[in-house]
C-alpha positions as CSV (number, residue, x, y, z in Angstrom):
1,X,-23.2,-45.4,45.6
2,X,-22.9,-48.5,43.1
3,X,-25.5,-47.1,41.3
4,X,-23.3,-44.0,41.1
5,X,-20.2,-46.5,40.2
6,X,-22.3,-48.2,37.4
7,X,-23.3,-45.0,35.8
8,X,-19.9,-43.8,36.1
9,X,-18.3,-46.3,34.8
10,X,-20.5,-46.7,31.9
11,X,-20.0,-42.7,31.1
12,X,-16.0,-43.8,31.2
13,X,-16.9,-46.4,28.4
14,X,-18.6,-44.4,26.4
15,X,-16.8,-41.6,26.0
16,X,-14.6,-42.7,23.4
17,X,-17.4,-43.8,21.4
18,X,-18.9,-40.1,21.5
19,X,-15.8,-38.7,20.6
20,X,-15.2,-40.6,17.8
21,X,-18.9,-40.5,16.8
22,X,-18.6,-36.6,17.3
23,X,-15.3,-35.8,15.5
24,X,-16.9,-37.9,12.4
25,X,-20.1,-35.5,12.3
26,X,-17.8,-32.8,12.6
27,X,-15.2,-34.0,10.1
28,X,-18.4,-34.7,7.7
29,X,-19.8,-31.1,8.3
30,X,-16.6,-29.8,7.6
31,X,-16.3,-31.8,4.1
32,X,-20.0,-30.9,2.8
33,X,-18.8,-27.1,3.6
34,X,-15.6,-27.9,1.5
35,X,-17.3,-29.2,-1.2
36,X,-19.9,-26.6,-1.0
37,X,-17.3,-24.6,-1.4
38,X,-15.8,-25.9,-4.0
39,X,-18.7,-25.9,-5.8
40,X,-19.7,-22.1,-5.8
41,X,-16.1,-21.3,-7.2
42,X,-16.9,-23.7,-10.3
43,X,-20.1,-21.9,-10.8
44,X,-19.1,-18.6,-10.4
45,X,-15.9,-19.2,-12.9
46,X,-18.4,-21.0,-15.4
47,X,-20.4,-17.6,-15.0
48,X,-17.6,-15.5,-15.3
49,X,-16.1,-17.3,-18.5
50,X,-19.7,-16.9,-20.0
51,X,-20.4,-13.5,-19.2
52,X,-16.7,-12.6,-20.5
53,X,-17.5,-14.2,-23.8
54,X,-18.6,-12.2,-27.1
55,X,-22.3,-12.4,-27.6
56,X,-23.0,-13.9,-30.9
57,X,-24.3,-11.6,-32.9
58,X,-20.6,-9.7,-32.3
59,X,-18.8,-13.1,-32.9
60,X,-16.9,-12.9,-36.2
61,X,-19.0,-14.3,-39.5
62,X,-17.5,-17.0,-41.4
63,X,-15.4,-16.8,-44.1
64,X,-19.3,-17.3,-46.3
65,X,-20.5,-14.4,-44.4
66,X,-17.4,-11.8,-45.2
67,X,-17.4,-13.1,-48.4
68,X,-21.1,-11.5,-48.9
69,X,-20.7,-8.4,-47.1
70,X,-17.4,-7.6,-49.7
71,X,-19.5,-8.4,-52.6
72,X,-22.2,-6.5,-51.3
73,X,-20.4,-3.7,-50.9
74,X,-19.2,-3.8,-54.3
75,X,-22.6,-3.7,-55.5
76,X,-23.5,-1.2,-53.2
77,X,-20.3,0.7,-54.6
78,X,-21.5,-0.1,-58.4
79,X,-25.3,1.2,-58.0
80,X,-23.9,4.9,-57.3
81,X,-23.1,5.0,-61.1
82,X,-26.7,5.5,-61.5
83,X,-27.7,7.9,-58.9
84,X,-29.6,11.1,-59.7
85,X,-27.5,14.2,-61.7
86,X,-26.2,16.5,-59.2
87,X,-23.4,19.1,-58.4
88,X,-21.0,19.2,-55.4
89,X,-18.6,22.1,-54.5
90,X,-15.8,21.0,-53.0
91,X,-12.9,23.0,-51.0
92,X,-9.5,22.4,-51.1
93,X,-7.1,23.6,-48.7
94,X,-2.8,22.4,-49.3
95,X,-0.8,23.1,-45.8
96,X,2.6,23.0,-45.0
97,X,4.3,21.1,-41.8
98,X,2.6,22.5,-38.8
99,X,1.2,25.5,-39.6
100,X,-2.3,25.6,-39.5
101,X,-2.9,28.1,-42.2
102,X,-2.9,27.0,-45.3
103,X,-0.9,28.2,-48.0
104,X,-3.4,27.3,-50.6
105,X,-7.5,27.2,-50.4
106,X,-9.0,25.9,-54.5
107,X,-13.4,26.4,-54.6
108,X,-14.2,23.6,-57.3
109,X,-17.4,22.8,-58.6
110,X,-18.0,19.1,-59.8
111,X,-21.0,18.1,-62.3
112,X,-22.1,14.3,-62.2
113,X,-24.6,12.7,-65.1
114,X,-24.7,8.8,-64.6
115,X,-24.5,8.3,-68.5
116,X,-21.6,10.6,-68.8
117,X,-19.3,10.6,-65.9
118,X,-18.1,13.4,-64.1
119,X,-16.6,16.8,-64.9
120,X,-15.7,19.7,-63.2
121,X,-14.2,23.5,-63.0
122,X,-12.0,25.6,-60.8
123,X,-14.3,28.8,-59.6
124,X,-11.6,30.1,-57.2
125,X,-8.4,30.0,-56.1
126,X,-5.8,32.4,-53.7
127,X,-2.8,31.7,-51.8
128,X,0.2,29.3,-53.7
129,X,-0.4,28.4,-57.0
130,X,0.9,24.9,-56.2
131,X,-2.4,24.0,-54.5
132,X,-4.8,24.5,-57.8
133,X,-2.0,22.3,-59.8
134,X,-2.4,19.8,-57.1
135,X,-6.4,20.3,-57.3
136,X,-6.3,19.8,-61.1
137,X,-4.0,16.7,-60.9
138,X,-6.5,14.9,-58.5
139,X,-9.5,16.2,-60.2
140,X,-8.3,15.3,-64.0
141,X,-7.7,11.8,-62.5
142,X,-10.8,11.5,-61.3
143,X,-12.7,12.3,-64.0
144,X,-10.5,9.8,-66.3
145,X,-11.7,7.1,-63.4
146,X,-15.0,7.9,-63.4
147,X,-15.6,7.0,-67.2
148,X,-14.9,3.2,-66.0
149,X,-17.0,0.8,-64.4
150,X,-16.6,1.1,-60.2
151,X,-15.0,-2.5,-60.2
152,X,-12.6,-1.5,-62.8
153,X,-11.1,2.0,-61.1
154,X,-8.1,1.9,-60.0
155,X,-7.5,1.2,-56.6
156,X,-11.1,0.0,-56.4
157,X,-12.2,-1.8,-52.7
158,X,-12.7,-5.1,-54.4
159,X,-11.8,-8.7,-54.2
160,X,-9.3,-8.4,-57.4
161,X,-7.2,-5.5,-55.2
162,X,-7.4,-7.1,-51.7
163,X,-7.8,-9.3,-49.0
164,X,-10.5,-8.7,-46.9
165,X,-10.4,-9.5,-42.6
166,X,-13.3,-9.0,-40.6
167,X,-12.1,-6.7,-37.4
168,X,-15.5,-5.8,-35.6
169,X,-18.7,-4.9,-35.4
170,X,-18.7,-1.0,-34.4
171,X,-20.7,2.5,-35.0
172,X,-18.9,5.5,-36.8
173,X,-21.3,8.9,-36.1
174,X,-23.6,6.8,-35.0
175,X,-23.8,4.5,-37.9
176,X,-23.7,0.9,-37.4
177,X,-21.1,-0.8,-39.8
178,X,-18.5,-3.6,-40.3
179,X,-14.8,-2.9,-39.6
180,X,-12.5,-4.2,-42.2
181,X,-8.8,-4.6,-42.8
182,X,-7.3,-4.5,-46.1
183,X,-4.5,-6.1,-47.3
184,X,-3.1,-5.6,-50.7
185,X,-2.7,-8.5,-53.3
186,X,0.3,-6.6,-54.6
187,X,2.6,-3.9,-54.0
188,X,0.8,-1.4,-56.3
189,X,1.3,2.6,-55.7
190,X,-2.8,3.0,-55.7
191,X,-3.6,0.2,-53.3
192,X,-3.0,0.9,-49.2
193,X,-3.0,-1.1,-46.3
194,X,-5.4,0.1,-43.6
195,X,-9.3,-0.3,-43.2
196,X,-13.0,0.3,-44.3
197,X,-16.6,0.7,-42.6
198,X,-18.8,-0.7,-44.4
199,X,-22.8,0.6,-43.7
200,X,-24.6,-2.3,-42.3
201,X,-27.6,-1.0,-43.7
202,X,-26.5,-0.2,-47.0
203,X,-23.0,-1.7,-47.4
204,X,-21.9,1.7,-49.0
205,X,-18.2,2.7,-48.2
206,X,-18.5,5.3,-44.9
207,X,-14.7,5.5,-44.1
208,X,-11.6,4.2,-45.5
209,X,-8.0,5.3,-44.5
210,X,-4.8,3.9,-44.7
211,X,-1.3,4.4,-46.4
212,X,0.1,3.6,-49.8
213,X,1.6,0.3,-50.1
214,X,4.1,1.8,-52.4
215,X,5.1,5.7,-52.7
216,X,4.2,6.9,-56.1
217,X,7.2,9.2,-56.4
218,X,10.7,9.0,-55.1
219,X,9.9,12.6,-53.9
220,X,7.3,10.8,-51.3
221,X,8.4,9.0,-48.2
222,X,4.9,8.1,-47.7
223,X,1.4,8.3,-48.1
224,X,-1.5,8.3,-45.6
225,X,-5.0,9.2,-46.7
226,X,-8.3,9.2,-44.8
227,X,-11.9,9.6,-47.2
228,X,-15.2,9.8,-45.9
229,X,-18.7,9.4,-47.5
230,X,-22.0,10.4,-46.2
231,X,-25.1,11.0,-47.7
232,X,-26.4,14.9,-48.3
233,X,-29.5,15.8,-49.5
234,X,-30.3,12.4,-50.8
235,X,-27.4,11.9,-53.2
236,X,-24.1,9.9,-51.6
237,X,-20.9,11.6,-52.4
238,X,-17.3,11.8,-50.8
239,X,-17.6,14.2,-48.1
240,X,-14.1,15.1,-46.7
241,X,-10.7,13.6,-47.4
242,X,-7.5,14.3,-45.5
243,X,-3.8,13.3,-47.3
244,X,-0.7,13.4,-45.7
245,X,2.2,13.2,-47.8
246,X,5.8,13.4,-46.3
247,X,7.8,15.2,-49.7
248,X,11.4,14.9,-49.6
249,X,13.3,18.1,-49.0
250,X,10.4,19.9,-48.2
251,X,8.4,18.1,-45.2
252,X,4.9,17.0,-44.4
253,X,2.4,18.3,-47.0
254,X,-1.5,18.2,-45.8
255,X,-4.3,18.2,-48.4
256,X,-7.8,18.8,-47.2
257,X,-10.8,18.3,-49.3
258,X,-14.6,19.0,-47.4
259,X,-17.9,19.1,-49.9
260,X,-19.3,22.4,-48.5
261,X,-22.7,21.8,-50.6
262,X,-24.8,19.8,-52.9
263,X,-27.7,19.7,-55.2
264,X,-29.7,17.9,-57.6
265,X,-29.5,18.9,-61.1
266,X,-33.0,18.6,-61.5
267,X,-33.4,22.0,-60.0
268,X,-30.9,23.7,-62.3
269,X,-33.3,23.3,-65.6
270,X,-33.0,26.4,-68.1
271,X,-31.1,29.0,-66.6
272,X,-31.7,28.5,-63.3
273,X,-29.0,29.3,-60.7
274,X,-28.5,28.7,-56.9
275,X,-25.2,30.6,-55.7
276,X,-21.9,28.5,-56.7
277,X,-24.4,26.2,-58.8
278,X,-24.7,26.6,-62.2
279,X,-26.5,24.9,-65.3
280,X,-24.3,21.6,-65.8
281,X,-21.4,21.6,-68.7
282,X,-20.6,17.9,-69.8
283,X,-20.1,15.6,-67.1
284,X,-18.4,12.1,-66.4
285,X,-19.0,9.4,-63.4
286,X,-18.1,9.8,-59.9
287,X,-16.5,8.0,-57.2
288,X,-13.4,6.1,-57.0
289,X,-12.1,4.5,-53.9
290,X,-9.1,5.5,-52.9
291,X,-8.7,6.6,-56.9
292,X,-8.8,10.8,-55.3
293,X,-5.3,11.2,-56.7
294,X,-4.0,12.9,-53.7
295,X,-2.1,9.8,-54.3
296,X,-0.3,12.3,-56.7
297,X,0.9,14.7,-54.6
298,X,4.4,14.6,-56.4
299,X,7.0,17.1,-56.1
300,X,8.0,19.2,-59.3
């Protein structure tokens, strides 16, 4: 029995002891959970904030880097002055407000020598004969342009005209390209505010649309145009362009230009003939960026 008294009285005194000891290991577990805790939730927010960050080939270039993709794009633009002699026919098509037939369709064919320019002649025309005075406005325009040096054509893409921001790195028909905005230097009725893609590859001109910074007519609220490039059959020409013009007391006015065709003039020696294409007349440079005066669509 007092060996029963001793050992319980001993288990009395220790008791506390084991609690205490007990509710430390416990209070020490729970703390290494907290902190492991604690811990993941750091780590998995670092990883999220890295993961959620651009990768840096997307990150912006500096201001040296945008600086060489604008003047390599205006050297890009420059070198077209001496591509290979060719012919384009081009379509126009003038519609009015919504309705989706047009009141106007203009077949033009458009000779190119780099030593002489560009020049170019009406082959057929039905419907209004607004639409071939609109045709012949743009294309006389155009011709005058393209006896100047691509840096010197008005409304030229270049660092004299506008401000250049980089936007993004994107594809346009599966193209790889830079994204640019541009912002007028002035308030000039053949400069625009809106954007270009630039080829990576190449840094030629792919897409540029936008709207006149200033109307070019009272008759024109305003002016939004869209012009495409791509290359066809080896030779880079202006492949579609789309203007919108809203003409006072008369409504929206669409012009639609699409090149249905191309070819090398090299093929068109003597008398040879293919079709539309005919044996060259004298021709004057192309390409003039946003210099298509659709700009011109004024009211008379």
């Amino acid at each position: 029995m007092q060996c029963v008294y001793v050992l319980a009285n001993a288990a009395t005194g220790l008791a506390p002891r084991l609690l205490q000891r007990t509710w430390a290991v416990s209070m020490l577990r729970t703390h290494a959970l907290m902190y492991k805790a604690l811990f993941a939730i750091l780590v998995s927010n670092v990883l999220v904030a890295q993961s959620s960050r651009p990768a840096t080939r997307n990150a912006a270039p500096s201001q040296f880097q945008l600086a060489a993709i604008v003047q390599g794009m205006q050297e890009a633009e420059a070198s077209l002055a001496r591509q290979a002699p060719y012919q384009v026919i081009r379509e126009y098509r003038l519609f009015s407000g919504n309705n989706p037939v047009p009141t106007s369709r203009v077949l033009a064919l458009l000779d190119f020598r780099p030593e002489d320019g560009k020049d170019y002649q009406i082959e057929e025309h039905s419907g209004s004969n607004r639409g071939e005075q609109i045709v012949r406005r743009i294309l006389d325009r155009e011709v005058a342009e393209s006896t100047k040096p691509a840096e010197a054509q008005v409304g030229a893409l270049t660092k004299d005209n506008y401000e250049f921001q980089f936007v993004s790195e994107t594809t346009l028909d599966a193209h790889p390209c830079y994204l640019l905005r541009l912002a007028p230097k002035r308030k000039d009725k053949d400069l625009m505010v809106g954007q270009v893609w630039v080829d990576k590859g190449t840094l030629l001109i792919r897409h540029v649309e936008g709207h006149l910074v200033k109307s070019p007519s009272w008759w024109l609220k305003e002016v939004s145009v869209k012009i495409s490039f791509n290359e066809v059959q080896g030779t880079w020409i202006q492949s579609d362009v789309e203007a919108l013009a809203d003409v006072r007391l008369v409504g929206p006015q669409t012009l639609r230009s699409h090149a249905l065709g191309t070819q090398s003039l090299g093929l068109l020696a003597g008398n040879q003939t293919t079709g539309i294409f005919r044996k060259p007349r004298t021709q004057r440079k192309f390409n003039s960026i946003p210099a298509e005066a659709v700009f011109q669509l004024n009211h008379k």
